[in-house]
MIFI-617190 format. One record per residue: residue in three letters; z, x, y of N, C-alpha, C, O in turn. Coordinates in steps of 0.2 Angstrom, whole numbers, padded with zeros to 4 digits, always signed. Last residue first. Layout:
ALAZXYZXYZXYZXY;...
This chain:
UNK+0564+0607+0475+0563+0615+0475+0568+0620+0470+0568+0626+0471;UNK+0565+0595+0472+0560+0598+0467+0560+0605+0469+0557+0609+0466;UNK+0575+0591+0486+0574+0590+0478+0570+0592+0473+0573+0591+0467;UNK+0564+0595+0495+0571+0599+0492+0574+0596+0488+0577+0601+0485;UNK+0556+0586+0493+0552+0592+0494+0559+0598+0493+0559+0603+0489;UNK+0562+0575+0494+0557+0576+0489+0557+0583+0488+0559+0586+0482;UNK+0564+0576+0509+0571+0575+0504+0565+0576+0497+0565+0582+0496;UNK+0550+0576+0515+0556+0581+0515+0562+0579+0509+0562+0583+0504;UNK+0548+0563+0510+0543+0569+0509+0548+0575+0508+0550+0578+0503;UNK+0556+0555+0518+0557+0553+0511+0552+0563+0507+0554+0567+0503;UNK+0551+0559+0531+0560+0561+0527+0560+0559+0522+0565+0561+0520;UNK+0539+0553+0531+0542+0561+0532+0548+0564+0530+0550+0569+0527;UNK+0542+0541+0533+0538+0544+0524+0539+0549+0524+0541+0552+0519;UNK+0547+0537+0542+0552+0537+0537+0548+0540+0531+0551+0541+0526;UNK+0539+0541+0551+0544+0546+0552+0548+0544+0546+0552+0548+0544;UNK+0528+0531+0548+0528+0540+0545+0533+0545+0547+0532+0550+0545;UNK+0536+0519+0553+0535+0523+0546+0532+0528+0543+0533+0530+0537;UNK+0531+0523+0568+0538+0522+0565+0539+0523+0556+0542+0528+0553;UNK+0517+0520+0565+0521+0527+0569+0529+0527+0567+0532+0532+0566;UNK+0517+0511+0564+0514+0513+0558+0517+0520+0560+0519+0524+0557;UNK+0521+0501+0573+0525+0502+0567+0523+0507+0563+0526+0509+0558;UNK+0511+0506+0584+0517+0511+0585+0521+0505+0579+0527+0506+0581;UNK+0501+0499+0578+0499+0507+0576+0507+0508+0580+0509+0513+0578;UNK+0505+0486+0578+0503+0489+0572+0504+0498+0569+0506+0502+0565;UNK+0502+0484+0591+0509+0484+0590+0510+0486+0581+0515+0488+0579;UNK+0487+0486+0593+0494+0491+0596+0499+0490+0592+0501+0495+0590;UNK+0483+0475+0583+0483+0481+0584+0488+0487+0587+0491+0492+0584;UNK+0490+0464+0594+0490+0467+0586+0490+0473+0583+0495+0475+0580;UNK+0482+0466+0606+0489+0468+0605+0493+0469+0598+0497+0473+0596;UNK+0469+0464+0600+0472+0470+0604+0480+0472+0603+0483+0477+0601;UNK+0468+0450+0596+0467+0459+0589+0471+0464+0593+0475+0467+0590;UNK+0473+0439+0594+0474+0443+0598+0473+0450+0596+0477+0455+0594;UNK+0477+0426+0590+0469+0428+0588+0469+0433+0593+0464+0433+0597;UNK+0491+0420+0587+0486+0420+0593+0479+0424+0593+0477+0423+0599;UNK+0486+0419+0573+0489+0412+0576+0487+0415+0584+0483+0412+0586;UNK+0484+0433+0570+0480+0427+0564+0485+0418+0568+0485+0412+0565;UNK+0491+0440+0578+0483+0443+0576+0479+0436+0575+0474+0434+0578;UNK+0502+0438+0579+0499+0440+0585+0489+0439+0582+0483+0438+0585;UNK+0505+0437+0566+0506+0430+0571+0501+0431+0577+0497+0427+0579;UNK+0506+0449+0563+0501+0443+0556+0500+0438+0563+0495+0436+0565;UNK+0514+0457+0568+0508+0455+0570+0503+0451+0567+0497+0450+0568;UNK+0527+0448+0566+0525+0450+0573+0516+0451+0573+0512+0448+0576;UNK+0529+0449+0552+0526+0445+0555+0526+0442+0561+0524+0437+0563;UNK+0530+0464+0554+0525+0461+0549+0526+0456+0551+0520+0455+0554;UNK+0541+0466+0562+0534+0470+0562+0529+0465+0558+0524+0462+0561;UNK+0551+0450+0562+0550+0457+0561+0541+0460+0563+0536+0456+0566;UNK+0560+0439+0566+0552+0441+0566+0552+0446+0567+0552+0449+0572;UNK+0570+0433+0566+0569+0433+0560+0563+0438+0560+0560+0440+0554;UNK+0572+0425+0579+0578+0427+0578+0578+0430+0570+0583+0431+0567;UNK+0561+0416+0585+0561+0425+0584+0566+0427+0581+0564+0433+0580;UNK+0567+0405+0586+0567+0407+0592+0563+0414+0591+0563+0417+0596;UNK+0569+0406+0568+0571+0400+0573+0568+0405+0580+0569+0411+0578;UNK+0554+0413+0564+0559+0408+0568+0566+0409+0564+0568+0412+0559;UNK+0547+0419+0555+0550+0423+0560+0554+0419+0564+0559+0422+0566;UNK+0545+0410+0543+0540+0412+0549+0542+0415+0554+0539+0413+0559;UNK+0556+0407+0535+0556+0405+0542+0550+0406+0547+0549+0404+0553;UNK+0551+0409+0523+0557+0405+0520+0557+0402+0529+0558+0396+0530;UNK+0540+0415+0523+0539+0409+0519+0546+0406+0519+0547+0400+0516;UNK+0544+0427+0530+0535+0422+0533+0538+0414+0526+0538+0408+0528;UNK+0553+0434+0523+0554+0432+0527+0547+0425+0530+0549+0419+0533;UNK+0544+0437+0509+0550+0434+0510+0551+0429+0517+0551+0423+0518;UNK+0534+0446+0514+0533+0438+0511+0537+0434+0509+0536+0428+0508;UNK+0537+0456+0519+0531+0450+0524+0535+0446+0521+0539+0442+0524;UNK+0543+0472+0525+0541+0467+0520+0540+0460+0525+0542+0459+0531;UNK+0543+0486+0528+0534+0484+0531+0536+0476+0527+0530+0473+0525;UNK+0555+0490+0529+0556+0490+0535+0546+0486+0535+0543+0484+0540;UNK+0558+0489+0514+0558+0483+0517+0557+0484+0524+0557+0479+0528;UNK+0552+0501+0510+0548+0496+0507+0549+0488+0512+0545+0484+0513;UNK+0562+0511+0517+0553+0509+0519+0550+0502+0517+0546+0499+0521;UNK+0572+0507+0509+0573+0505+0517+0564+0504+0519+0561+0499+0521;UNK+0569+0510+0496+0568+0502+0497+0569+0502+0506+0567+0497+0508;UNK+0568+0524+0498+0563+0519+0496+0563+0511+0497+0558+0507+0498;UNK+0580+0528+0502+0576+0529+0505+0568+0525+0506+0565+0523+0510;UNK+0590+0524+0490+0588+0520+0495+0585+0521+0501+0586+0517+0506;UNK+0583+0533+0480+0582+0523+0479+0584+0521+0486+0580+0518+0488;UNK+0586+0544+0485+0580+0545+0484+0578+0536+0483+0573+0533+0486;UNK+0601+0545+0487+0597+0543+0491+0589+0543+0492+0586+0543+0497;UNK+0600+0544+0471+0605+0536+0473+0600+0539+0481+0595+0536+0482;UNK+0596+0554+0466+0592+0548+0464+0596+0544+0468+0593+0538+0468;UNK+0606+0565+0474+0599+0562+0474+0597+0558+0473+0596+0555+0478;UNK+0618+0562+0469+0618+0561+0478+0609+0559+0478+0606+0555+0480;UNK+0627+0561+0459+0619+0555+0457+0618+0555+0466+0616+0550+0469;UNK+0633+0570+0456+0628+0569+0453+0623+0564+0454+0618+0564+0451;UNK+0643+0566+0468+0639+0573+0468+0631+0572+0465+0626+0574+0467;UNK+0649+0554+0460+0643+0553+0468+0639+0559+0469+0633+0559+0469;UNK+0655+0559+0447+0649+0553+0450+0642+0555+0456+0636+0557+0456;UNK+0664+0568+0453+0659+0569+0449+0652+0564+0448+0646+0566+0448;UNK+0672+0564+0465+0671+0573+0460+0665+0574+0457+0661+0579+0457;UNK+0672+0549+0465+0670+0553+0470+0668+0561+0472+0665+0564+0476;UNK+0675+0544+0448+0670+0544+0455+0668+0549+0461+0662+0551+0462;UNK+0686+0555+0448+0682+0555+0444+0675+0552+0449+0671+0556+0453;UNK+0697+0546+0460+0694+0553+0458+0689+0556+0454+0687+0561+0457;UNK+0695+0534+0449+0694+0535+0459+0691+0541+0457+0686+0543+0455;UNK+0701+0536+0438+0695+0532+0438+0692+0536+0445+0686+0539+0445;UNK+0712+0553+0441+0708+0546+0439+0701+0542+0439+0696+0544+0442;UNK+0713+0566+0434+0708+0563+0439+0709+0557+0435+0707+0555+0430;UNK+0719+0576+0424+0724+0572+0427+0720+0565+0432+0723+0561+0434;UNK+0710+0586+0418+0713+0587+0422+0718+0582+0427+0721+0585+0432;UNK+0706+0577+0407+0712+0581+0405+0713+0587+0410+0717+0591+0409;UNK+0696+0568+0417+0700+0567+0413+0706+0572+0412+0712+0571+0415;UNK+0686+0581+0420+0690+0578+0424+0693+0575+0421+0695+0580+0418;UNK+0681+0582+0406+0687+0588+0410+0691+0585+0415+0697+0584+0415;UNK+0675+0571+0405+0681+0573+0401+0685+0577+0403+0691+0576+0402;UNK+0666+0571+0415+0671+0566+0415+0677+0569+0410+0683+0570+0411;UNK+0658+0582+0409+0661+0583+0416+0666+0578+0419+0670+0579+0423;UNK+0655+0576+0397+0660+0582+0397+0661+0581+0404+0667+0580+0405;UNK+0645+0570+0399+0649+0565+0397+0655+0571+0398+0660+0569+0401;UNK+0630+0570+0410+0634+0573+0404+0641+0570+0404+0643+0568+0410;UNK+0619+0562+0416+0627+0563+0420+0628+0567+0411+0625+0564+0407;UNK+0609+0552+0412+0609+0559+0412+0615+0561+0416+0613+0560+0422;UNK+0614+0538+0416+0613+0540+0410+0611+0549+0408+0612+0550+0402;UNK+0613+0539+0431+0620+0539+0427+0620+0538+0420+0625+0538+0418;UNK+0602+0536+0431+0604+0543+0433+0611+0545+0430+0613+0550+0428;UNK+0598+0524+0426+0594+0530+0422+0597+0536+0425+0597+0541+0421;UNK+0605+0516+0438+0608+0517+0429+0606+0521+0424+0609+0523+0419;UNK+0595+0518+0448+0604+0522+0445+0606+0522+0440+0609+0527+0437;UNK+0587+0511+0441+0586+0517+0444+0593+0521+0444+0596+0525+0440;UNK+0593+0497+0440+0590+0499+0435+0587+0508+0435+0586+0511+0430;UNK+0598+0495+0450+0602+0494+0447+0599+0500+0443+0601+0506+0442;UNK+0587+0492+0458+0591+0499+0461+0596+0499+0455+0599+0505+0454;UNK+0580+0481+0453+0575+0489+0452+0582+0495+0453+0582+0500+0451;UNK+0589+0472+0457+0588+0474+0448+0587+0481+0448+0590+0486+0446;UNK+0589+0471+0471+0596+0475+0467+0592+0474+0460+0594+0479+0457;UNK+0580+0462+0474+0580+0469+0473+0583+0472+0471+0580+0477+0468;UNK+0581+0448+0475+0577+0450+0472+0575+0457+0471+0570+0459+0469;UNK+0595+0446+0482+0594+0444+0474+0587+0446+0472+0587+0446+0466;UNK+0590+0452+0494+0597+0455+0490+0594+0454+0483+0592+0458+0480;UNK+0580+0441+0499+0578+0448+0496+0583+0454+0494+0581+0459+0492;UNK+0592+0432+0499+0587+0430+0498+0583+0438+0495+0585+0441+0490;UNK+0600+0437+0511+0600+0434+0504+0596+0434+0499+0597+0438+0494;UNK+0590+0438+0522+0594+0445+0517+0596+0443+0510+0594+0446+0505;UNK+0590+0427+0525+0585+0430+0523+0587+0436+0520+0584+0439+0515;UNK+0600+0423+0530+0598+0418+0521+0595+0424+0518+0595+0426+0512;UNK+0605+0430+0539+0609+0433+0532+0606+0428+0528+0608+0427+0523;UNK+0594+0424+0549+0595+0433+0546+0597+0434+0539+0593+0437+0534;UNK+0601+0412+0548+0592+0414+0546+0593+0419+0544+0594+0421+0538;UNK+0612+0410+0556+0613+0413+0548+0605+0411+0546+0604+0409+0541;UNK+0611+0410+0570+0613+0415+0568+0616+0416+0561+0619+0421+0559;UNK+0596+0402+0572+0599+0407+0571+0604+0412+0572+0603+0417+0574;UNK+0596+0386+0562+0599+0390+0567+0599+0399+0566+0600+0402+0561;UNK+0589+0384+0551+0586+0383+0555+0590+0386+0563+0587+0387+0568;UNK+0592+0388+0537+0586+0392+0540+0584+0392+0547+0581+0396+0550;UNK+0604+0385+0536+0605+0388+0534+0600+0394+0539+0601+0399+0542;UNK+0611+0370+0542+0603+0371+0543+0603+0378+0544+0602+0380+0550;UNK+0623+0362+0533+0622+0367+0537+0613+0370+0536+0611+0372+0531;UNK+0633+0347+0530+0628+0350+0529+0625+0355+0534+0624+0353+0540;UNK+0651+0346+0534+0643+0343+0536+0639+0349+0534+0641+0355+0536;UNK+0661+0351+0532+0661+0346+0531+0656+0343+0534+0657+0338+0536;UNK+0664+0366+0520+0662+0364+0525+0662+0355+0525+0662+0352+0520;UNK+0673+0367+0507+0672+0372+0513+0667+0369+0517+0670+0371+0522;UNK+0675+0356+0495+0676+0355+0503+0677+0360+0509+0681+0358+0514;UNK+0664+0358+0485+0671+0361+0486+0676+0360+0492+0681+0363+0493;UNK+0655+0348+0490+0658+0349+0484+0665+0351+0485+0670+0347+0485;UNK+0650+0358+0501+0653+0351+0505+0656+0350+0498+0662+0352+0498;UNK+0644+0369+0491+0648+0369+0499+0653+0362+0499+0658+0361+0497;UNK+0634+0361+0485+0641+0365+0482+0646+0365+0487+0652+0363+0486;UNK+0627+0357+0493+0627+0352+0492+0636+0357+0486+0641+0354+0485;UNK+0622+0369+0501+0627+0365+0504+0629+0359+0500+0633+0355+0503;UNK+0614+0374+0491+0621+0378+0493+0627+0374+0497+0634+0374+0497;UNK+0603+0364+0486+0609+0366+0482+0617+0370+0486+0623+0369+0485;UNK+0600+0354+0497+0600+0362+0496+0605+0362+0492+0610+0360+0494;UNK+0595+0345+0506+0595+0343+0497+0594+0349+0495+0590+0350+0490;UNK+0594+0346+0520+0593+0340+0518+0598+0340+0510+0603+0336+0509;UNK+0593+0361+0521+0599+0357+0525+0600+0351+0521+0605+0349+0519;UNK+0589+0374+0508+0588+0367+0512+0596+0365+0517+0601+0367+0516;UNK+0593+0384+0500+0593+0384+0509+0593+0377+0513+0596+0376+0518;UNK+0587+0379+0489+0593+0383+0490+0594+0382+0496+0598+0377+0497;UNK+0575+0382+0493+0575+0374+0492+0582+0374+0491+0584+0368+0493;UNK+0569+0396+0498+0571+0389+0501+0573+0383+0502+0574+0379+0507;UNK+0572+0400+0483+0577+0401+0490+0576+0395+0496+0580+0392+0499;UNK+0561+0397+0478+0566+0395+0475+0571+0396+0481+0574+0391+0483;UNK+0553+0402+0489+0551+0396+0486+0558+0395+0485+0562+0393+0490;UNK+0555+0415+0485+0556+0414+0493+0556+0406+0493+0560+0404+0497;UNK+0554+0417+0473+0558+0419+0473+0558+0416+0480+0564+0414+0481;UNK+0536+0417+0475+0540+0410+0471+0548+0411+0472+0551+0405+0471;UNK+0534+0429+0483+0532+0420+0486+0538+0415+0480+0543+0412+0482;UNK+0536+0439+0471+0539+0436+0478+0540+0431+0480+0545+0427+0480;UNK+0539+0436+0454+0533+0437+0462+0537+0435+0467+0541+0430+0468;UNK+0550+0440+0445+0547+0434+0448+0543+0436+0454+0546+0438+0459;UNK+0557+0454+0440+0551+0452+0439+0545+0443+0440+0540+0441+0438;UNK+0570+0454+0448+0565+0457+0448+0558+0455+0447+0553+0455+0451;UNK+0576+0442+0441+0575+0439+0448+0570+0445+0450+0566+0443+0453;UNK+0579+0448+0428+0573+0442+0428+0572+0442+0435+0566+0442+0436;UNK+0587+0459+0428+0581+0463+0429+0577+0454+0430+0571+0454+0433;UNK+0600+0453+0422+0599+0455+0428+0591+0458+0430+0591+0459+0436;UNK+0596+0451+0408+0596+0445+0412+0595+0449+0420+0591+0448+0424;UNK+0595+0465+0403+0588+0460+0405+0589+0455+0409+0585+0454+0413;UNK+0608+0468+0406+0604+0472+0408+0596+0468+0409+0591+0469+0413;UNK+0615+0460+0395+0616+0458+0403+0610+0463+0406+0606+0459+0410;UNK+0610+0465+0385+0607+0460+0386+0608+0458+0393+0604+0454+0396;UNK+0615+0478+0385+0606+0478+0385+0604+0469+0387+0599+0467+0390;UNK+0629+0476+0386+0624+0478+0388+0618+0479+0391+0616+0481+0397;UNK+0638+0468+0375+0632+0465+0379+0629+0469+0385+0625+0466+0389;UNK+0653+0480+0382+0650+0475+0379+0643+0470+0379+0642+0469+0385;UNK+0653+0493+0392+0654+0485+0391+0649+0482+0386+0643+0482+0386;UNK+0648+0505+0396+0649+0504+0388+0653+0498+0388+0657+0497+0383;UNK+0648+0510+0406+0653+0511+0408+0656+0508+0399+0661+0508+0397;UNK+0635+0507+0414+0637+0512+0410+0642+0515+0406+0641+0521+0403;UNK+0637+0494+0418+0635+0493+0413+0633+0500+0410+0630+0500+0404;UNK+0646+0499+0429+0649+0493+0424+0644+0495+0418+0646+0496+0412;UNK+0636+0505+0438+0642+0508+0434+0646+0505+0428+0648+0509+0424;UNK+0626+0497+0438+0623+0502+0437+0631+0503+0432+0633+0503+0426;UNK+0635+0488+0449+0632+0483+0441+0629+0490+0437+0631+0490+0431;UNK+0635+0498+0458+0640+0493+0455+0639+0490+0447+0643+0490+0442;UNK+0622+0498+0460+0625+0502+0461+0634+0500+0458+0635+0504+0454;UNK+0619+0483+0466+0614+0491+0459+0621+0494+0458+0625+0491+0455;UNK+0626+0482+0478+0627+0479+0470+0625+0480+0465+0627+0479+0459;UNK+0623+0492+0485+0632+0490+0483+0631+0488+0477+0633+0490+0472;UNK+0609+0488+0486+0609+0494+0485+0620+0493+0481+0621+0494+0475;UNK+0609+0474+0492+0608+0476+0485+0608+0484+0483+0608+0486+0477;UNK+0614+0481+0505+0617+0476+0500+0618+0476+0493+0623+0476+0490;UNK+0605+0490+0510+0615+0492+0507+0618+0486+0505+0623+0486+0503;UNK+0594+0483+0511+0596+0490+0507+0603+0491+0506+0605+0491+0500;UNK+0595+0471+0519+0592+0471+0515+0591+0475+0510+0589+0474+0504;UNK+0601+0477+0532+0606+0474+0527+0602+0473+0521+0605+0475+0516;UNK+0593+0484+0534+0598+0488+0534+0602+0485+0528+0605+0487+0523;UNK+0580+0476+0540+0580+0482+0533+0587+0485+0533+0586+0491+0530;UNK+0585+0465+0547+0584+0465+0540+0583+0471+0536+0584+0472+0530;UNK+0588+0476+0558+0595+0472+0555+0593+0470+0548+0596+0472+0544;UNK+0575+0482+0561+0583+0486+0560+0587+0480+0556+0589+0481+0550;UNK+0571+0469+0564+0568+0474+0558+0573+0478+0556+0575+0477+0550;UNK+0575+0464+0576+0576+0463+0570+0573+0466+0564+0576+0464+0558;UNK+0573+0477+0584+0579+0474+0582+0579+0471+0573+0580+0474+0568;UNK+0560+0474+0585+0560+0482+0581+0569+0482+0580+0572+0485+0576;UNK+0557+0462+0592+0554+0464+0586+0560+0470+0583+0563+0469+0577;UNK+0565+0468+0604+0567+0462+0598+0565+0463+0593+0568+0465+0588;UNK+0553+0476+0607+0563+0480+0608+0566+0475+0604+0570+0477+0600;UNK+0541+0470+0607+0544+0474+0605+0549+0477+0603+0549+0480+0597;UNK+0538+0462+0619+0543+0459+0613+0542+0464+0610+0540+0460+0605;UNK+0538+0471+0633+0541+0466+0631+0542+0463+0624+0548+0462+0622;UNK+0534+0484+0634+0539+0481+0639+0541+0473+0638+0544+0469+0642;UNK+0530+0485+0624+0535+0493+0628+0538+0487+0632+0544+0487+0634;UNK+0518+0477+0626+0521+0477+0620+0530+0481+0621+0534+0478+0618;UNK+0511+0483+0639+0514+0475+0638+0520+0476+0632+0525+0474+0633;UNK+0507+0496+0633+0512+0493+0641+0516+0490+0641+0522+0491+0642;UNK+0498+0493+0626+0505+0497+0623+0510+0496+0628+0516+0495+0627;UNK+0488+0488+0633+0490+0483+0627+0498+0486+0623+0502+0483+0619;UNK+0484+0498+0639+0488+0493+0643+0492+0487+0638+0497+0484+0640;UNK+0478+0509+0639+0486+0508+0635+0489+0504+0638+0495+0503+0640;UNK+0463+0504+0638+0465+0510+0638+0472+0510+0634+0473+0511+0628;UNK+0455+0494+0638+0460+0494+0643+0464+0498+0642+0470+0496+0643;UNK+0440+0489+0636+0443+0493+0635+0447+0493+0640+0445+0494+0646;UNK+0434+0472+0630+0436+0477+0634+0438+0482+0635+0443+0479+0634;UNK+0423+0466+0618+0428+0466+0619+0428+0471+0624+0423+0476+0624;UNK+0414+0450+0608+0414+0455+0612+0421+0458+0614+0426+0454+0612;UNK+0418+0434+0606+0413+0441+0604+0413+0445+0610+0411+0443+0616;UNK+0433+0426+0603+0428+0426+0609+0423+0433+0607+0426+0438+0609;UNK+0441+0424+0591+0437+0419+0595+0434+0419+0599+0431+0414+0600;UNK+0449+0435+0592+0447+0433+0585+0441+0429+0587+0436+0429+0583;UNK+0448+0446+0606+0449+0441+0603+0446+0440+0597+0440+0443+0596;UNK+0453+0463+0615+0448+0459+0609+0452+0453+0606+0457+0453+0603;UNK+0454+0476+0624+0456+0468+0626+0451+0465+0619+0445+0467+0620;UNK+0460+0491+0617+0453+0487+0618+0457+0479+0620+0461+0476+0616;UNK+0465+0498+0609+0463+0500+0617+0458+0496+0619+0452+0498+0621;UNK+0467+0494+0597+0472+0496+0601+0472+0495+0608+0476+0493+0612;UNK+0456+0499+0589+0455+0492+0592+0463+0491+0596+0464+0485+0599;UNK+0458+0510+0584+0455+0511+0592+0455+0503+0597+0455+0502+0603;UNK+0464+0505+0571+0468+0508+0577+0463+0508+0584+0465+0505+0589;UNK+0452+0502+0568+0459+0498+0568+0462+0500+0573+0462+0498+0579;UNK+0447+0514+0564+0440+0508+0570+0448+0503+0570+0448+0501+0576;UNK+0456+0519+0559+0454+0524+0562+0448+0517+0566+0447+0518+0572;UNK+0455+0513+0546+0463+0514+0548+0459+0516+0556+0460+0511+0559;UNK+0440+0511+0541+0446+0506+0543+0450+0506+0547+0451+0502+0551;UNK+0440+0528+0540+0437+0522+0543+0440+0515+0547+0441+0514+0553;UNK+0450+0528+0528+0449+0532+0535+0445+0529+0540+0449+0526+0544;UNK+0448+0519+0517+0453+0521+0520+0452+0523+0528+0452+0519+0533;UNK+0433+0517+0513+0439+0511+0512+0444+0512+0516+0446+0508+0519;UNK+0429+0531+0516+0424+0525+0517+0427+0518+0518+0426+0514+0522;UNK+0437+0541+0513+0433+0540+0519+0430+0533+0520+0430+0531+0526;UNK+0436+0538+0499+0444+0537+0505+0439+0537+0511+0437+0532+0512;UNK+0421+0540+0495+0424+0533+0494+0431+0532+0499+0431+0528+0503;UNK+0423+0555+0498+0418+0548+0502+0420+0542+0502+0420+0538+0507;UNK+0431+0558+0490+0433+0558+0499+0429+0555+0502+0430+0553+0508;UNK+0426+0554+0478+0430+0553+0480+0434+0553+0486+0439+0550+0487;UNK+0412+0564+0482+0411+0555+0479+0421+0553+0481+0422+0550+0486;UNK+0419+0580+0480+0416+0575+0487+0416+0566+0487+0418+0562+0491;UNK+0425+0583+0470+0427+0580+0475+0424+0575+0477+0425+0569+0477;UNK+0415+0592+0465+0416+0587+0462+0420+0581+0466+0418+0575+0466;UNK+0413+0602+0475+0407+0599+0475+0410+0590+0471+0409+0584+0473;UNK+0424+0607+0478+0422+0603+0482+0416+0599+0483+0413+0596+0487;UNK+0421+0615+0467+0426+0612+0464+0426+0603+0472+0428+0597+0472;UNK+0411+0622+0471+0412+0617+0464+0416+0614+0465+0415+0608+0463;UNK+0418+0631+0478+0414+0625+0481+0413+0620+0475+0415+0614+0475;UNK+0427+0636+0471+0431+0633+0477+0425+0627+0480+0426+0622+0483;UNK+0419+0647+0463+0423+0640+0461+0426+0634+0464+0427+0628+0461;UNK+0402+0647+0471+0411+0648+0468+0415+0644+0466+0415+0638+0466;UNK+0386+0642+0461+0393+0642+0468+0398+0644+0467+0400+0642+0462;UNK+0373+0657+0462+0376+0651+0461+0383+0649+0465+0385+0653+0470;UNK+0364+0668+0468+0364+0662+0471+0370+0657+0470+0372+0653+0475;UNK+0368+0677+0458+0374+0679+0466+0371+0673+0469+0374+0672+0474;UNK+0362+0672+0446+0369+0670+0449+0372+0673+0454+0378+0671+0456;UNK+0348+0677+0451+0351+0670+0451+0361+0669+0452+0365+0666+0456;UNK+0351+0692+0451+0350+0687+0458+0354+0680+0458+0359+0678+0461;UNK+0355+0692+0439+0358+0693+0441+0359+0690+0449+0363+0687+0451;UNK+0343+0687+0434+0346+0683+0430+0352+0684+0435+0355+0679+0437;UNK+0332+0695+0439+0331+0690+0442+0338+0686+0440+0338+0681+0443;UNK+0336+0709+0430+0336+0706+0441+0337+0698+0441+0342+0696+0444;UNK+0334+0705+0419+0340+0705+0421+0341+0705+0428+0346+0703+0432;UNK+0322+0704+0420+0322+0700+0417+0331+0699+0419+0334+0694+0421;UNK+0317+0719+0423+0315+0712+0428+0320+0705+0428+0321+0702+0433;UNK+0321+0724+0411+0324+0725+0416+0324+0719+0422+0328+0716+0425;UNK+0311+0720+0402+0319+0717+0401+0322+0718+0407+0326+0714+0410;UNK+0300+0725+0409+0302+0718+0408+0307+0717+0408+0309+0713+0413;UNK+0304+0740+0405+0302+0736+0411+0305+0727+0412+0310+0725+0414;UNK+0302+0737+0391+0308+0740+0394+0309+0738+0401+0313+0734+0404;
């Protein structure tokens, strides 16, 4: 009897030793916030410190010059920079977003060949960037560009136009250009939202006298206010960090007239071997796009409430 009792001290002991759920459960964790910690946090954070530091690709060792590298940037290519960004991500969204959005309705709308206009429009999505930047270039050409060699054809213009090379149409090739490779996905997103619309909310409207228009803006827009600025908050982010269009069709030229974030610091970093200012001008985009993940977060956050 004794015994058995011992026998239950000790079993009782042991489990007021063992662990609660909550540590368990940061038991199992941990390997996975080591590894973010080790690939993620670390990086981001010896990156960023590289901000406050005079440091070359080329020369070993480096300075500490606290916010002088934020100074310079604040006070000079910066405000261009952060233009042209504005101008490519805006046009780069409400373009293809018009024509998703467009092509979405048309092909909800029970036209003929559907499913099949529906693949063909999705092909310019599924080509890799780089190679779509390619095909656009050779498009773009001044010398032996398809667009000018159509152009001067029809006799809108009377000399060949160097689409890439002046800037005041670099901007619009290059929106061009990632227009025709974006609008599938926003097509293809709307079109999923305008397939849950129930068909009776058109019908009422209908045998209330609304027409096409009126239907649209009653019933349509209301229902699709989510997923429509849920698509185009994401492709604004997506284009305010994109590289690989712009870098391959101009490398940010003619003059800068094309050189956004990303290939402001690609250049700073990896053509002038300038980590400091790179870095700086890094960590205030990255500051710029958590005010846009924050409002995508919020709009998330009252949409799912």
């Amino acid at each position: 009897m004794s015994a058995g009792r011992a026998m239950a001290g000790e079993r009782t002991a042991g489990s007021g030793r063992g662990l609660s759920n909550g540590q368990f459960a940061w038991l199992l964790m941990l390997p996975g916030l080591a590894l973010f910690a080790a690939i993620i946090v670390y990086p981001l954070v010896s990156a960023l410190a590289t901000g406050f530091f005079e440091q070359s690709l080329v020369r070993p060792g480096r300075t500490f010059v606290g916010l002088a590298n934020f100074a310079d940037l604040l006070g000079g290519d910066f405000w261009p920079v952060l233009r042209n960004t504005m101008v490519f991500t805006l046009g780069a969204t409400v373009v293809p977003f018009v024509i998703g959005y467009a092509l979405a309705l048309a092909l909800n709308s029970g036209i003929r060949a559907s499913g099949f206009l529906r693949g063909v429009f999705l092909f310019p999505w599924v080509i890799p960037g780089v190679v779509v930047s390619f095909l656009w270039l050779w498009i773009f050409n001044a010398n032996y560009g398809v667009l000018n060699a159509v152009l001067l054809k029809l006799g809108l213009i009377d000399a060949s136009i160097s689409w890439l090379g002046a800037p005041g149409t670099a901007m619009v090739a290059v929106i061009v250009t990632k227009t025709w490779a974006s609008f599938p996905w926003m097509m293809v997103m709307l079109l999923a939202g305008l397939q849950t619309m129930p068909k009776e909310l058109h019908e009422a409207a209908s045998v209330d006298g609304a027409g096409a228009i009126r239907r649209f803006r009653s019933v349509t827009v209301p229902h699709m206010k989510g997923i429509a600025g849920i698509v185009f908050l994401l492709e604004f982010i997506w284009n305010f960090q994109h590289f690989d269009t712009i870098y391959v069709l101009t490398g940010g030229g003619p003059a800068g007239a094309t050189k956004t974030f990303a290939v402001a610091v690609y250049d700073t970093a990896f053509k002038g071997f300038d980590l400091g200012h790179a870095t700086a001008l890094g960590g205030l985009w990255m500051l710029l796009l958590l005010v846009l993940v924050a409002v995508y977060l919020r709009r998330e956050t009252k949409e799912n409430a």
